[in-house]
N, C-alpha and C positions, 0 to 999 in steps of 0.2 A: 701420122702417129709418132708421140715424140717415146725418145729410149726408155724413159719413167712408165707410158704407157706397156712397151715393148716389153721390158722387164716386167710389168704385172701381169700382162696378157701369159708370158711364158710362165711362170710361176704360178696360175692359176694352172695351169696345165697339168704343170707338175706334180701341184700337192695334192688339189681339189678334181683333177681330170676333168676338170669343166671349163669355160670360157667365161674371161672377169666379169661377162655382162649376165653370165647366167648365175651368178652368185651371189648372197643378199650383203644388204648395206655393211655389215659391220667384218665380212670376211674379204670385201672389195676394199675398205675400209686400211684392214691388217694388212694385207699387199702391200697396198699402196705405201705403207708408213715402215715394212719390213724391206722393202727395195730400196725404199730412201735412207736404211739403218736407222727408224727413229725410236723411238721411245711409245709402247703402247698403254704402259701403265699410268691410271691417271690419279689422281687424290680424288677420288668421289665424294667424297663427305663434304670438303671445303668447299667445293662447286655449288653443291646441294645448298651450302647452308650459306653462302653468301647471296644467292638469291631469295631467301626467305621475306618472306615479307612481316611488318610489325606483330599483326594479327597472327601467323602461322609462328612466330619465336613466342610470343605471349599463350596460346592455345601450348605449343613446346612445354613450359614455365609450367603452366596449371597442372599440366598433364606428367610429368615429372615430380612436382610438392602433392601431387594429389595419390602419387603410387606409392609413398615414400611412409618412411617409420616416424618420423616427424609430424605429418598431418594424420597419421592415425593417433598416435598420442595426444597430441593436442584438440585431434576431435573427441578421443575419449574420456579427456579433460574436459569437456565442453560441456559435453554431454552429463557426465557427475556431477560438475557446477551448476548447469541446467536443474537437473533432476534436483539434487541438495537443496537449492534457494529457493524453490517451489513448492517442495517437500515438508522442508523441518527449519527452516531460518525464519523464510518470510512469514508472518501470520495474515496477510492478505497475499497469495501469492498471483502474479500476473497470467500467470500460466498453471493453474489446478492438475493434479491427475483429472486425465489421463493426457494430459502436454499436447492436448489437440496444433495450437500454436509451434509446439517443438515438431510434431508430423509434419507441418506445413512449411515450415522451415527446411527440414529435410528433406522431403520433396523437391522443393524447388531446387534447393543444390545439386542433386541428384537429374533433374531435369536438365539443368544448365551442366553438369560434368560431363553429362554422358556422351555429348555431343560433340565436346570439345576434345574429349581422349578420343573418339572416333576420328576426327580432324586429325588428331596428332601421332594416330596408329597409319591411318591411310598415307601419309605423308613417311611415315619411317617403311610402309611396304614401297612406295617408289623409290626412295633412296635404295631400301632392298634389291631390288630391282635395276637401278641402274648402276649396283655392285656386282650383279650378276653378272650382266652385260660385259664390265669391266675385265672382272675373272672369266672369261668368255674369253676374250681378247686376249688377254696374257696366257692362259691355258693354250690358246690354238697357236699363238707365237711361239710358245716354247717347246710344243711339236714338233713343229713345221723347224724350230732353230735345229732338235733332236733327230727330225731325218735327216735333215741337209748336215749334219757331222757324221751319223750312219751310212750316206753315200762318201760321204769325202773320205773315213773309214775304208769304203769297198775299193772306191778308186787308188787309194793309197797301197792297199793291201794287193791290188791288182798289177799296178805299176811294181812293187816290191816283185810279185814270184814272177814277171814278165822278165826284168833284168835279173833273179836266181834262176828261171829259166836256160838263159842266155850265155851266163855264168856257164852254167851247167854245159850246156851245150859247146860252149869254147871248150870248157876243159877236156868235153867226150871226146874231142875233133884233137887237141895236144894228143890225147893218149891213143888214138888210133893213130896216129901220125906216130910217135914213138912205138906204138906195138909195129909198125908197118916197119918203120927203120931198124928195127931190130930182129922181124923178120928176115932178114936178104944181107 
């Protein structure tokens, strides 16, 4: 067992009162990286999204212009210019009341978003998700950093009144020494 191991086995002991191998991956994880003094905080996002693939940043894209005040405007523009040119411009128009064509239109877009924001909602719960994890990680770190200055606190505080103890007890012993000599 090398001292890296030794150090985490004891430290699990300590914090978790369990054994490194009876604790799950991301608190055997913590040890390991808190014995080594390293750093547990990670940029999650940037991880996430340098793996993205074309298809998942494009699904992103749609799913972003499609929640936005922009594509509502511009569909409710769409939709006027729709309605208007059908309506009262065109004297033949391609699409009559009641815009059977503009339902079918809509439809399909609605078909084809719905799927794509699904894609792009389940994709921001895993990032969610592996931010949890993250703040998992730093929250138990900076516990674990919080006891370990709460003992070294105690030990310091202990070591303190052991030597005013000491103190104390020299000086009872000077003055029984002087009360004694000025006894006689």
């Amino acid at each position: 067992m090398t001292v890296n191991e030794q150090n985490t086995e004891q430290a699990a002991r300590k914090w978790f009162a369990k054994s490194s191998g009876d604790l799950g991956h991301a608190e055997r994880w913590l040890l390991e990286r808190l014995v080594q003094r390293k750093i547990v905080a990670e940029n999650v996002s940037a991880e996430f999204h340098s793996e993205l693939t074309f298809g998942q940043r494009l699904a992103d894209s749609v799913s972003r212009f499609g929640g936005s005040w922009t594509f509502i405007i511009l569909f409710a523009v769409g939709l006027l210019l729709w309605t208007g040119l059908n309506s009262y411009v065109l004297h033949k128009p391609f699409d009559p009341y009641p815009y059977i064509f503009l339902n079918l239109m809509l439809s399909m877009l609605a078909a084809v978003q719905a799927p794509v924001i699904m894609m792009s909602q389940n994709r921001q719960a895993a990032m969610d998700r592996m931010d949890a994890t993250n703040d998992y990680k730093v929250n138990l770190k900076a516990e674990i950093e919080i006891m370990a200055l709460h003992d070294k606190l105690d030990q310091m505080r202990t070591e303190q009144l052991a030597a005013l103890l000491a103190k104390q007890q020299e000086q009872i012993d000077l003055l029984m020494k002087l009360v004694d000599s000025r006894a006689r």
